[in-house]
C-alpha positions, 0 to 999 in steps of 0.5 A: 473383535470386528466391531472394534476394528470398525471403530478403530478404522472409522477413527482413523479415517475421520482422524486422517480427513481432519488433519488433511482439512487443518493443514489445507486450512492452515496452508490456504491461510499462510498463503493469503496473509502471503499474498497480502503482504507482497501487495503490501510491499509493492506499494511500499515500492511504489512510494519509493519510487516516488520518493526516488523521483521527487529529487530530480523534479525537484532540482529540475524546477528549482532551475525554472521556478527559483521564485517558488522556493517555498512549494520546494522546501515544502516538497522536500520536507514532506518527501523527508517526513514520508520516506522517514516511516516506514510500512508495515501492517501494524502503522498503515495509517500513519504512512498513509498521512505522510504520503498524503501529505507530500501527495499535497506538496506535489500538488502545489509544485506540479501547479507552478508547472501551469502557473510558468511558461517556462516550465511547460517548455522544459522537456525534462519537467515534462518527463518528470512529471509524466513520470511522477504521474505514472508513479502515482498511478502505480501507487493508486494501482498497488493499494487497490490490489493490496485492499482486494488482498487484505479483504481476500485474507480478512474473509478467509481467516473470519469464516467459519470453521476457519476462524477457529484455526485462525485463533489457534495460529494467531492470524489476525485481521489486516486493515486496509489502506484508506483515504486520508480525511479530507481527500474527497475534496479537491488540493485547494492550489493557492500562489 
């Protein structure tokens, strides 16, 4: 009889450590997909902030720059075609291509802002255009974190044994956002 009480509590014990390691497991795993995917979402802010500003900076040049109606529309149909996608971790790629598109399109209007005196001296352009800077700095800023998330996530879920319950629960590897092709080379600014 005392043999099998042994068993018996041997049994329980190592019964009771695995489930404690599943759900620890399981908990760091749910939390880092969480992590990752609020990442995701101030990036998705970032962009909408953008996206928000692109108006007024829009309007404020079109006072300034009614020569340039072209980089306008251009700005305008680009911040359409961007804002019309929506991020999600299954589209990354496409999103990305439409903000690097309009990325583009301000490029061209904020070198208008150098091209016209007249715009350099309006303070509003100014603002605006130290505001867009800084929205681009929060993008830029937001997709590094959610990269740094992603890969902390991608590294959790695919080391062993953690790779194991990970299939068993469904978390799957998360790209992460990358450079458009062709960004290593500077916007060519034609007038």
């Amino acid at each position: 009889m005392k043999k099998s009480y042994v068993i018996l509590i041997i049994v329980a014990v190592v019964t009771m450590l695995l489930v404690i390691w599943v759900k620890g497991t399981y908990n760091g795993m749910v939390s880092a997909e969480e992590e990752t995917t609020t990442q995701l979402a101030y990036i998705q802010s970032a962009y909408q902030r953008r996206a928000d500003l692109i108006p007024n900076l829009v309007e404020v040049v079109k006072g300034y720059a009614a020569h340039e109606k072209e980089t306008l529309e251009g700005v305008v149909s680009a911040r359409s075609k961007a804002t019309s996608i929506t991020l999600d971790a299954d589209n990354i790629k496409a999103y990305q291509q439409a903000q690097g598109e309009l990325s583009s399109a301000l490029s061209r209007l904020l070198a208008v802002h150098e091209a016209y005196p007249d715009l350099k001296a309006n303070e509003n352009f100014r603002d605006l255009q130290v505001q867009l800077e800084g929205t681009e700095n929060r993008i830029n800023e937001a997709r590094n974190k959610y990269n740094e998330s992603v890969q902390a996530y991608n590294i959790n879920i695919r080391r062993f044994p953690n790779n194991i319950l990970a299939g068993m629960f469904g978390f799957e590897k998360m790209d992460k956002f990358e450079a458009a092709a062709g960004a290593e080379k500077a916007p060519e600014v034609k007038f």
